[in-house]
C-alpha positions in Angstrom: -8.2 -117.6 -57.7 -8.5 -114.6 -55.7 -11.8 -112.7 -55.3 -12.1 -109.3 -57.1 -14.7 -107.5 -55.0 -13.9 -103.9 -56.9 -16.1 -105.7 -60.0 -19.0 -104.8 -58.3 -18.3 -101.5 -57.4 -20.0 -98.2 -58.2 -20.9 -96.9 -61.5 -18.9 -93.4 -61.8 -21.2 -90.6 -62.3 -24.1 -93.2 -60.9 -26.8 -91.1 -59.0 -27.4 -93.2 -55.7 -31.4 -93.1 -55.1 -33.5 -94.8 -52.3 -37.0 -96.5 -52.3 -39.9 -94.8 -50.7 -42.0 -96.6 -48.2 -41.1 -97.6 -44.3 -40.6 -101.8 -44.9 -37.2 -103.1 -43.7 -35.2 -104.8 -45.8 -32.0 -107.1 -45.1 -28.7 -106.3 -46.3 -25.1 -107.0 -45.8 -22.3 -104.4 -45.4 -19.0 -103.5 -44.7 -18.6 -101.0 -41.9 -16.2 -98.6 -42.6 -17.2 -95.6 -40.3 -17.7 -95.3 -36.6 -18.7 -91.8 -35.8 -18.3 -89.5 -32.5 -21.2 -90.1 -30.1 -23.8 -87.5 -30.0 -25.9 -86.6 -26.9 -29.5 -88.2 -26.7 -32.4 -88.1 -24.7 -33.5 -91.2 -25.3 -30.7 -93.4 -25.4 -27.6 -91.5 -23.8 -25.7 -91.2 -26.5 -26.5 -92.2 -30.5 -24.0 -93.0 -33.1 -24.0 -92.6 -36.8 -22.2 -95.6 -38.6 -21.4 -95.3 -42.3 -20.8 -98.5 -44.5 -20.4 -100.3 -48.2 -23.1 -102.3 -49.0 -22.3 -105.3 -50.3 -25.4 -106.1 -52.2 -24.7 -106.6 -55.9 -27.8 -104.9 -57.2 -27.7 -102.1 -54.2 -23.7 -101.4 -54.4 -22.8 -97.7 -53.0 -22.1 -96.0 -49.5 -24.7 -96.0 -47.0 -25.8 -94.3 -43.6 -26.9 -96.0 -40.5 -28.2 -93.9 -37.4 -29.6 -93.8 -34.8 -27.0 -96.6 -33.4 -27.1 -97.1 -30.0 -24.3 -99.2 -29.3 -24.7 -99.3 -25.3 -28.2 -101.9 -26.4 -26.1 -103.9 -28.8 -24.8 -107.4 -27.3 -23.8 -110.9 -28.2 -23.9 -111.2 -31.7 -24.9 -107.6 -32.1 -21.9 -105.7 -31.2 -19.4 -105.2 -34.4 -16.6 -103.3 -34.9 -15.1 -101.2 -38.1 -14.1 -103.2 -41.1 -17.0 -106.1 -39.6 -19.0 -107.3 -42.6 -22.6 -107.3 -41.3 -26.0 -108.1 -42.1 -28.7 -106.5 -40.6 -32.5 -104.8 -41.8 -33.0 -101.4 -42.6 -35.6 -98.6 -44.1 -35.2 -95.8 -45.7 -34.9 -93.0 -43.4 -38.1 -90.7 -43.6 -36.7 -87.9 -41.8 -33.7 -88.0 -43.8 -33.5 -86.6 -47.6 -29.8 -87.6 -48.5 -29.9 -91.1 -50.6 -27.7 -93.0 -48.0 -29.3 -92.7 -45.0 -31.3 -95.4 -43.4 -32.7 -96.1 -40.2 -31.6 -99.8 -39.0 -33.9 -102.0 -36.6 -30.7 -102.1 -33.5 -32.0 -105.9 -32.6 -31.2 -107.2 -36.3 -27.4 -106.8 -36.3 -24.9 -110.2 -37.5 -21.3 -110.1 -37.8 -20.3 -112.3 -40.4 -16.4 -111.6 -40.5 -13.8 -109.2 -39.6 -11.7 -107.7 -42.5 -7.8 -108.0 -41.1 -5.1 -105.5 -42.2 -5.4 -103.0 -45.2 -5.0 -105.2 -48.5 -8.5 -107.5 -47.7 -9.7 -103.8 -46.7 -8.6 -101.8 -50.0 -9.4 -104.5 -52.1 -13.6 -103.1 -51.8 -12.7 -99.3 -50.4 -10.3 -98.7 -53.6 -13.3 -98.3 -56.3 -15.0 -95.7 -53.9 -12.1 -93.2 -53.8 -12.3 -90.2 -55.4 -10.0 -87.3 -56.0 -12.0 -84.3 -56.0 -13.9 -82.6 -52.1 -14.6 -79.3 -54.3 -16.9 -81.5 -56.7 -18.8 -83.3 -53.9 -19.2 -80.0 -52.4 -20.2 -78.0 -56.0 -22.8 -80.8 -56.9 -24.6 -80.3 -53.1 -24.9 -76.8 -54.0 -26.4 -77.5 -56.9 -28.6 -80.3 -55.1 -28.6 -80.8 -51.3 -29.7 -84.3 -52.0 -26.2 -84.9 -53.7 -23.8 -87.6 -53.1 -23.1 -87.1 -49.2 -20.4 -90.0 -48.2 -17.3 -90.3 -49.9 -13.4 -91.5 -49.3 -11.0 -88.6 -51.0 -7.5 -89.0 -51.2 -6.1 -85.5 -50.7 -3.4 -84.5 -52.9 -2.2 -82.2 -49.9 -2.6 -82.2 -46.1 -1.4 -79.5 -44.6 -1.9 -79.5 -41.0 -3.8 -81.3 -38.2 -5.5 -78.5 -36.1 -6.1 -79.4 -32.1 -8.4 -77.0 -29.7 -9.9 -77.4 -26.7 -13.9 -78.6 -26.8 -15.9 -76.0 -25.6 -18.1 -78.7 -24.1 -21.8 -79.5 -25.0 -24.2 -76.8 -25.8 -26.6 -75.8 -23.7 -29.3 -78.3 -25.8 -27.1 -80.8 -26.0 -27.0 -81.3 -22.2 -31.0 -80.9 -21.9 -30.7 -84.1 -23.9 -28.2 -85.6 -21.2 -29.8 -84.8 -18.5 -33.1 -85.9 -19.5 -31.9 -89.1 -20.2 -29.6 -89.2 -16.6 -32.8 -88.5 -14.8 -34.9 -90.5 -16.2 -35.1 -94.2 -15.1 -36.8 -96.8 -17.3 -38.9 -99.4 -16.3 -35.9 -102.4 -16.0 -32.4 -99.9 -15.1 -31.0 -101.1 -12.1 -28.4 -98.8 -12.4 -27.7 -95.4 -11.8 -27.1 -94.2 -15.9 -23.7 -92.4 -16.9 -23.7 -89.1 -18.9 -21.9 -88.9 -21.5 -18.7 -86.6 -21.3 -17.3 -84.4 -23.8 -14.1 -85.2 -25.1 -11.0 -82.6 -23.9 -10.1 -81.6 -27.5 -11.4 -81.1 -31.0 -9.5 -82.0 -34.3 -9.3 -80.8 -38.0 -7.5 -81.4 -40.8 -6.6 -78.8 -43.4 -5.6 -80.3 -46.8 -6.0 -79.9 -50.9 -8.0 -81.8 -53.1 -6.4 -82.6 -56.4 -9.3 -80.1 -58.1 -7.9 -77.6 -60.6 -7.6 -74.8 -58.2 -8.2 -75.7 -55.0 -8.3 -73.5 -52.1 -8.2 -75.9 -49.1 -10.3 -78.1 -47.5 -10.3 -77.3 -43.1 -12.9 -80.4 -42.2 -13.4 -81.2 -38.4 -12.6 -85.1 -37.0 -15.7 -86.7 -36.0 -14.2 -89.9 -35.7 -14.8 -92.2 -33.1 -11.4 -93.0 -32.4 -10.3 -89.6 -32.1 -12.9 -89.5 -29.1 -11.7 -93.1 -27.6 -8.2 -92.2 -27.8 -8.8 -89.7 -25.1 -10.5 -91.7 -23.3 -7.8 -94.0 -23.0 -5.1 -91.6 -21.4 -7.1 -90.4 -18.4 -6.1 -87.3 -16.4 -2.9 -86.5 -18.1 -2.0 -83.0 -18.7 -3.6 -81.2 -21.7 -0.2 -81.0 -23.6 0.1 -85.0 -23.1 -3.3 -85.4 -24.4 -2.5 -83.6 -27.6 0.7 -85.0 -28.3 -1.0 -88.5 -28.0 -3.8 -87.1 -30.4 -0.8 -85.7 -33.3 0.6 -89.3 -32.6 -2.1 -91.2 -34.3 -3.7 -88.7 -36.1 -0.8 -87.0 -37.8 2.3 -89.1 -37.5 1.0 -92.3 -38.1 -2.3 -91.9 -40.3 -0.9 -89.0 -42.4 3.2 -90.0 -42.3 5.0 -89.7 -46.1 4.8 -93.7 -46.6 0.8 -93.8 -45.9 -1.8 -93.4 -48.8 -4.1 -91.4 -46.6 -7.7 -91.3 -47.6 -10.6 -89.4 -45.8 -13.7 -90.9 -45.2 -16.4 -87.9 -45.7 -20.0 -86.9 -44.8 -21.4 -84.0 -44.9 -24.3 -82.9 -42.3 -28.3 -83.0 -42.9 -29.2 -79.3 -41.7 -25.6 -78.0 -43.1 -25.2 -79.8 -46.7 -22.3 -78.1 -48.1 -20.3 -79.0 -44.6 -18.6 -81.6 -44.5 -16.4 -83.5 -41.8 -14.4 -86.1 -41.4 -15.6 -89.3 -40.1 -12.8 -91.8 -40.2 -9.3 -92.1 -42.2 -7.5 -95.2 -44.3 -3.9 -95.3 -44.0 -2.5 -98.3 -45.7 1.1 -98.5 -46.4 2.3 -96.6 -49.8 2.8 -99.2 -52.5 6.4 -98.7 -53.8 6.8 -98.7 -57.7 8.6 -102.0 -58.5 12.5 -101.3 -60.2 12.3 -101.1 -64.1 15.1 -103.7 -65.1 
């Protein structure tokens, strides 16, 4: 018989709390979110990964950062749509309910989720329908529900600009770390580069009255993907970018879902971190 994971998913209307206190504790996940690297001082460059837990009595979205995937190795590294275990504490610096502050050196991959069905099978309970109520209950309480997946009842265009670069704090942070050698680097360290162009998408939530939604793409892929076509010319790089981002994630046979987070000092702004794109399941013939 086949496994039902979506019977241990979320209660609706469930308000996702964390324990106080700084002990780790061990959990498993499924990492669905692998955000944009951001400058750091310390490390080069930090990532934020957002995940399922898997936990029966802890079920719910949760927030992993700092992740500094240049120290993770060997059993360590994982990938989007791994199922990990690893330890983690509450993050004290952090107010929202799903963020926690993993130790980097605890990380297993257990297994790789392949291809959309073993995928959707624990993301489809988590979906929800509605960005204006995510965004009206922060209002109401910046420690509100801050990760979600919405299915958009509209998208309406995928917006591309140029990067303006890091600001001016953002490369203190890189060149600190650059010019800084610890005690065992051998080698000279790499700073990180800005990517060559930014991303949003602008799209309608299926609430009563909905405005529009214009959310940038913090998505790690969006970032790699640049990486991967070099010097071309900028008009290359953006057609590559509308490729993957527009005509294959958001084509007419995909149900597109946006994976969500809003920001700690900005609540009430939130981006997009990573999108779900399985194929549309056709209605089967009445006979």
């Amino acid at each position: 018989m086949t496994q039902q994971p979506s019977l241990f998913g979320p209660t609706l209307g469930a308000i996702q709390t964390k324990p106080h206190g700084t002990h780790f504790e061990r959990m498993k996940v499924l990492i669905t979110v692998k955000a944009a690297p951001n400058p750091s001082d310390t490390y080069g460059e930090t990532v934020c990964v957002a995940a399922l837990r898997l936990d029966l009595d802890q079920a719910g979205w949760i927030r992993l950062y700092p992740i500094n995937f240049r120290e993770l190795d060997g059993d360590s590294q994982f990938r989007k749509y791994d199922v990990v275990t690893l330890e983690a504490k509450p993050s004290p610096s952090d107010p929202r309910a799903e963020s926690w502050r993993p130790r980097i050196d605890s990380f297993r991959v257990e297994k790789h989720l392949g291809g959309w069905p073993k995928r959707m099978a624990y993301i489809d309970d988590y979906i929800e329908l509605s960005m204006c109520d995510l965004i009206a209950a922060v209002r109401e309480r910046p420690s509100a529900q801050s990760l979600a997946a919405i299915r958009p009842r509209e998208i309406l265009t995928l917006d591309i600009e140029s990067h303006p670069g890091w600001t001016p704090a953002e490369q203190r942070k890189i060149d600190q770390y650059v010019q800084q050698l610890g005690l065992f680097d051998n080698t000279p360290r790499t700073a990180l580069q800005a990517p060559r162009f930014k991303a949003w998408y602008r799209y309608r939530c299926h609430a009563s009255g909905c405005n529009g939604h214009r959310q940038g793409i913090y998505d790690w892929e969006l970032v790699a993907l640049q990486r991967t076509v070099g010097a071309r010319d900028d008009e290359s790089v953006k057609q590559v970018i509308r490729e993957k981002f527009w005509d294959l994630m958001c084509a007419p046979d995909r149900d597109t879902i946006f994976y969500v987070g809003n920001q700690q000092a900005h609540p009430q702004s939130f981006i997009v971190l990573g999108v779900v794109y399985p194929q549309r399941i056709k209605p089967t013939p009445q006979t």
